[in-house]
C-alpha positions as CSV (number, residue, x, y, z in Angstrom):
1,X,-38.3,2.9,18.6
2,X,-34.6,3.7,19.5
3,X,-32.0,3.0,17.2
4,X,-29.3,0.2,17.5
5,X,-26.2,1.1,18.8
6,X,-23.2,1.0,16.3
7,X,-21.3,-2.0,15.8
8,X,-17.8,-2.8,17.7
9,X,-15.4,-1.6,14.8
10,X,-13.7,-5.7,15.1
11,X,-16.8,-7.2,14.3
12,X,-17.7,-4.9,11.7
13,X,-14.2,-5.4,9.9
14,X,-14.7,-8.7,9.8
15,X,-18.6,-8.4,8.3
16,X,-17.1,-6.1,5.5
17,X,-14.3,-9.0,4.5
18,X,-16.7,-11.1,4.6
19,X,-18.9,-9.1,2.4
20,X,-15.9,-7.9,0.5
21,X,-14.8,-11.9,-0.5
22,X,-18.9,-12.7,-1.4
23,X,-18.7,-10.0,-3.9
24,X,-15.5,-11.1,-4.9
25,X,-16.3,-13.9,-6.0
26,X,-19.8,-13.6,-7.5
27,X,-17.7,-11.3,-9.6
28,X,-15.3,-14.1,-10.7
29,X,-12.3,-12.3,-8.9
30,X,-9.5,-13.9,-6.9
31,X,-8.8,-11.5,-3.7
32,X,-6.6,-12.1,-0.8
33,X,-6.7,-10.8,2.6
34,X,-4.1,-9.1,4.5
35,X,-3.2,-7.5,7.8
36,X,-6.1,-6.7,10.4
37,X,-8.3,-9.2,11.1
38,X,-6.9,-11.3,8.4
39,X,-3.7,-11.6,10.8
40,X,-2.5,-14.4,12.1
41,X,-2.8,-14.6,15.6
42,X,0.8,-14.9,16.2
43,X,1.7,-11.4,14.3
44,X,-1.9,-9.7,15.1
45,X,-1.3,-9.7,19.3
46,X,-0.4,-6.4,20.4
47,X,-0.4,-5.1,17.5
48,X,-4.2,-3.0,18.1
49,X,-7.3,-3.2,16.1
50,X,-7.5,-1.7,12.2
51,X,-9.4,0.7,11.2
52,X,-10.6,-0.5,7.6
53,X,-10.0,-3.5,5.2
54,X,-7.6,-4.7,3.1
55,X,-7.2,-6.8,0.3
56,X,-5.3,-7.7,-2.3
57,X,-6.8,-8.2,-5.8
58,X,-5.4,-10.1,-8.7
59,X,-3.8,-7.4,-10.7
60,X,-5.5,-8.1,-13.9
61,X,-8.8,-8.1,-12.8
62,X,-8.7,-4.8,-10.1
63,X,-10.4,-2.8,-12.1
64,X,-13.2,-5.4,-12.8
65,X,-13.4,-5.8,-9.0
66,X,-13.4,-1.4,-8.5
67,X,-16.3,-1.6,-11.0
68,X,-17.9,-4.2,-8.5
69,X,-17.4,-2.5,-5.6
70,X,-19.1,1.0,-6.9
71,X,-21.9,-0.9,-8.2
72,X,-22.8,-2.1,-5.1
73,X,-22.2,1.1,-3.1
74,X,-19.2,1.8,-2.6
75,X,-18.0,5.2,-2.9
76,X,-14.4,5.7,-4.9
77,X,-12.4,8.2,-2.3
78,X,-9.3,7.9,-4.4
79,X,-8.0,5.9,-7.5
80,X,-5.0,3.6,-8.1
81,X,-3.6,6.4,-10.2
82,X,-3.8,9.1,-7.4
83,X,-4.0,7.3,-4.2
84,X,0.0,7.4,-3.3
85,X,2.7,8.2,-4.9
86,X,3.6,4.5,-5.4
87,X,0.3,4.0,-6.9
88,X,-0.7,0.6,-5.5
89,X,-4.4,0.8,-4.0
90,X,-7.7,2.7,-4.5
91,X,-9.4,3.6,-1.3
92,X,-13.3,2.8,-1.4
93,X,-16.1,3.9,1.5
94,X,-19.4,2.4,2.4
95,X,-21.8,3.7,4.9
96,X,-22.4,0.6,6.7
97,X,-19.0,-1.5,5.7
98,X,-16.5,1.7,6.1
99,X,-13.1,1.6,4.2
100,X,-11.6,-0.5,2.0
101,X,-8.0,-0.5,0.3
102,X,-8.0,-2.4,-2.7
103,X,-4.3,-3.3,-3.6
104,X,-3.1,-4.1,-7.1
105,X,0.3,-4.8,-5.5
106,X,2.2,-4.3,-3.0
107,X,5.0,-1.7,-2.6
108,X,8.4,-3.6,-2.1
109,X,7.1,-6.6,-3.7
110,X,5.2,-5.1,-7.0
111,X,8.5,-5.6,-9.7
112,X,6.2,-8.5,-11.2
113,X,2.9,-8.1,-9.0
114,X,1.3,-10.6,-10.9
115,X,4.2,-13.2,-10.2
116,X,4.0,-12.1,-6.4
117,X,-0.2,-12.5,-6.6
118,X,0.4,-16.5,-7.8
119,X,3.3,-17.0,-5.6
120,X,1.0,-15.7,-2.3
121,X,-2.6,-17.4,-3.5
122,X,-0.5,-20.5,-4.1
123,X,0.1,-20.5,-0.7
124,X,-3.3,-19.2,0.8
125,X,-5.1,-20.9,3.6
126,X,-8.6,-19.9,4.8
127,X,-10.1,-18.3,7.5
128,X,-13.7,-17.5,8.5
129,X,-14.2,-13.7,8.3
130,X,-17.8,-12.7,8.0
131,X,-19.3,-15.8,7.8
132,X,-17.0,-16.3,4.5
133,X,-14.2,-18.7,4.1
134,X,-11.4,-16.0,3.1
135,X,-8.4,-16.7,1.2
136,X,-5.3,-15.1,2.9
137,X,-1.3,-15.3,2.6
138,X,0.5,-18.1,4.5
139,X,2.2,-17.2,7.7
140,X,5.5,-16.6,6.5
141,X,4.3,-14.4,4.0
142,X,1.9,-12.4,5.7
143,X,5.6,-11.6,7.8
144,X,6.8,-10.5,4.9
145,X,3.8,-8.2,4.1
146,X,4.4,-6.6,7.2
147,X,7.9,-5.9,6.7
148,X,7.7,-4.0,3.5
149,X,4.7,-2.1,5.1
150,X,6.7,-1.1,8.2
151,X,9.4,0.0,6.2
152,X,7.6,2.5,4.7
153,X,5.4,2.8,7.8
154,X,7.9,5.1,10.3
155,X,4.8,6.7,12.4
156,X,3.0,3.5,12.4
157,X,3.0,-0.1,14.1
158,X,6.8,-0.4,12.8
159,X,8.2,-1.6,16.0
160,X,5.5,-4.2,16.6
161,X,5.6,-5.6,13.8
162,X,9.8,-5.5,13.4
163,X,9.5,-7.5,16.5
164,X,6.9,-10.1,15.7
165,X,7.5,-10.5,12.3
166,X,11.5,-11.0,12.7
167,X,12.9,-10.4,15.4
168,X,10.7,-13.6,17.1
169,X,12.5,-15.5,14.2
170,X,15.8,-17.8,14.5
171,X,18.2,-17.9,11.8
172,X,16.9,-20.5,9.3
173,X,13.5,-18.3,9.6
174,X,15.6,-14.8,8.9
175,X,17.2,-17.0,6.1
176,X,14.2,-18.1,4.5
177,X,12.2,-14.6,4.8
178,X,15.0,-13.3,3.2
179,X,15.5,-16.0,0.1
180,X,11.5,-14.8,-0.1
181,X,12.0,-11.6,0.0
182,X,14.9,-11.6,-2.5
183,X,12.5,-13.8,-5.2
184,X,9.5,-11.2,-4.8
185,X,12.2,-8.0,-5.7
186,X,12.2,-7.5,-1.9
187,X,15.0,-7.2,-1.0
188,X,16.0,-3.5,-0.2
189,X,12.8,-2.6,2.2
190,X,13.9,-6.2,3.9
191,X,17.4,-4.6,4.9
192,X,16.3,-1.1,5.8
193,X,14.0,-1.8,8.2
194,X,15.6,-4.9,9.9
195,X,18.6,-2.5,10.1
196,X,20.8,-4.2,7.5
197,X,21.6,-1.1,4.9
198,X,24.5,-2.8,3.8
199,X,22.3,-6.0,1.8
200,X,20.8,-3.4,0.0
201,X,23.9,-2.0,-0.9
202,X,23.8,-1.0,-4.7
203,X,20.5,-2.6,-5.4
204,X,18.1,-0.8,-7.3
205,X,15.4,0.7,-5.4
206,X,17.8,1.5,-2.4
207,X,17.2,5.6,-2.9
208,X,13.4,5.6,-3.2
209,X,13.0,3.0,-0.2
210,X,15.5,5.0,1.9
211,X,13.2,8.1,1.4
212,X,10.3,5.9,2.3
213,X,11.7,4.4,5.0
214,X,13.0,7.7,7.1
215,X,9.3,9.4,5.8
216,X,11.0,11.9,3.8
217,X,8.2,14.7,2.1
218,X,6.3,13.8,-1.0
219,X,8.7,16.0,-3.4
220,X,11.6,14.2,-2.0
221,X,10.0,10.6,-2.7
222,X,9.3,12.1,-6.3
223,X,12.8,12.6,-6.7
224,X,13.8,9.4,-5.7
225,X,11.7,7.6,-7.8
226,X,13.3,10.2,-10.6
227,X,16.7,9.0,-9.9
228,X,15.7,5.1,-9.4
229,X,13.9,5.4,-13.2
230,X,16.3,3.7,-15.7
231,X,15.3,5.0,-19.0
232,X,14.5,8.0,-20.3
233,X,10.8,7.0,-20.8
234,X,10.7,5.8,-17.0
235,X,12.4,9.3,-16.0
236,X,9.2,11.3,-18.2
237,X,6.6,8.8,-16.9
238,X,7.4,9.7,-13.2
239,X,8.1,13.4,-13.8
240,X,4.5,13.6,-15.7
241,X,3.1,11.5,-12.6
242,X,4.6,13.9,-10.2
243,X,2.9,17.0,-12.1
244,X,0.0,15.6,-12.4
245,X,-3.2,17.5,-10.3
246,X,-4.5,15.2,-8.3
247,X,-8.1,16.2,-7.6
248,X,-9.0,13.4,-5.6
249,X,-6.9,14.6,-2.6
250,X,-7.5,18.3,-3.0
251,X,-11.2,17.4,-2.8
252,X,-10.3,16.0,0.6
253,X,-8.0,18.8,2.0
254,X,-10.6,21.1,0.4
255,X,-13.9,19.5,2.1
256,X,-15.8,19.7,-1.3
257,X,-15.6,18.8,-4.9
258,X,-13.0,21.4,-6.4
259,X,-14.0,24.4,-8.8
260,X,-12.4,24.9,-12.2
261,X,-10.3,27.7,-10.9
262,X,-9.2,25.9,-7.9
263,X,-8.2,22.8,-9.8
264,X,-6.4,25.7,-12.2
265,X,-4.7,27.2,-8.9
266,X,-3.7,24.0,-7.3
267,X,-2.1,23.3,-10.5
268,X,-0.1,26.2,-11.4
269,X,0.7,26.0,-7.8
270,X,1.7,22.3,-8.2
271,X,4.1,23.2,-10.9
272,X,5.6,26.3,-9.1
273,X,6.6,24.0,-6.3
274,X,8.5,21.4,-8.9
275,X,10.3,24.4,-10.3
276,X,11.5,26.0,-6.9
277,X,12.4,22.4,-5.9
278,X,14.6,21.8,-9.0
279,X,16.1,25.0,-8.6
280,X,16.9,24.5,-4.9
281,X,18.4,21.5,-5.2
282,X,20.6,23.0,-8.3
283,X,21.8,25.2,-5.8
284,X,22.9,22.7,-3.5
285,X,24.6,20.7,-6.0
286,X,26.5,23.8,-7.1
287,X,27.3,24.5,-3.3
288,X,28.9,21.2,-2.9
């Protein structure tokens, strides 16, 4: 008997929301859905077909949901904690549903990501995805979504969705995006990636999103986020972040779970780098 061939990847992302939102909520968990096939048609033409899923959970109840999803077979490839260096979404894989991102906020719009999770799910409308009615944002904020992911998306779909997501938009549209995006903290990914540097003038945020935007190295993004911290607490929080090993992704670049003396390598190695950094950028400031 000869084996089925393998599904088209658009139906199967739209099986795995499905399946995704029936776990949800037999685990009592809001999620919404975002980008992919959870698009609405007028931002998702053109723009090509995803690759994986993803949602956004209610931020007090992610890890309740993670637990769900690895009960159920779905393998943890990274953690909220070491997944970027914002530190927004775990990444979780299934051999028959494929990837997931499970967002606890959203970079751009996480300075109160619960506030941001009521303000989108008191918006929501459903869609069928799966077999499931879904939950997912309103139009005008699934625009927004996709401009704070473009701005920090520089290789990516950032032209498309520039283009559908405001450029398509007359000026009470712009106006209202913007009064959104200013409520939500917003505001500075807003005016960098619709070209408008100068509303983000002074705000805080403006270094770190300006390094995200122009897809500036991991170190330098550190640093950002080291000058954006406002207390002295904040500064050792993301310093001690930035040190930290990260085992998840050096078990991906190595191919395999990593040995005690390569996890002891990789991090003498980590905080070699840190040091040459700090003294490199000493030396500029001494230059200049």
């Amino acid at each position: 008997m000869s084996s089925l061939p393998p599904l088209p990847v658009t139906v199967r992302l739209r099986l795995a929301h499905g399946c995704l939102d029936h776990l949800a909520r037999d685990t009592g968990v809001r999620v919404l859905h975002v980008k992919g096939p959870a698009l609405d048609p007028v931002l998702a033409e053109g723009r090509g077909p995803s690759s994986d899923c993803d949602i956004l959970v209610e931020p007090g109840r992610a890890e309740d949901f993670c637990a769900a999803l690895r009960s159920h077979g779905w393998d943890q490839v990274t953690s909220f904690e070491h997944g970027s260096v914002l530190g927004h979404a775990a990444t979780f894989h299934h051999t028959t549903w494929g990837t997931v991102d499970v967002h606890r906020s959203f970079p751009g719009l996480d300075s109160d990501p619960g506030a941001t999770f009521s303000r989108m799910w008191s918006g929501r409308r459903l869609i069928e995805l799966g077999g499931q009615q879904c939950a997912v944002p309103a139009l005008e904020m699934q625009r927004l979504v996709l401009l704070v992911h473009a701005a920090r998306d520089a290789m990516g779909r950032r032209a498309h969705d520039v283009r559908v997501a405001w450029d398509s938009l007359d000026d009470d549209g712009r106006d209202r995006l913007d009064s959104l995006a200013d409520e939500l903290g917003g505001r500075v990914p807003i005016a960098l990636v619709t070209d408008r540097p100068e509303r983000a003038r002074g705000v805080r945020g403006v270094a770190l999103w300006t390094a995200l935007h122009e897809k500036a190295s991991p170190s330098a993004v550190w640093w950002a986020r080291l000058r954006e911290a406002g207390s002295m607490r904040e500064r050792l929080e993301v310093l001690g972040a930035a040190l930290r090993l990260n085992p998840e992704h050096l078990a991906l670049r190595l191919g395999h779970p990593p040995t005690p003396a390569e996890l002891r390598r990789e991090s003498w190695g980590r905080w070699g780098r840190a040091a040459r950094h700090a003294l490199h950028r000493a030396a500029r400031v001494v230059r200049h």
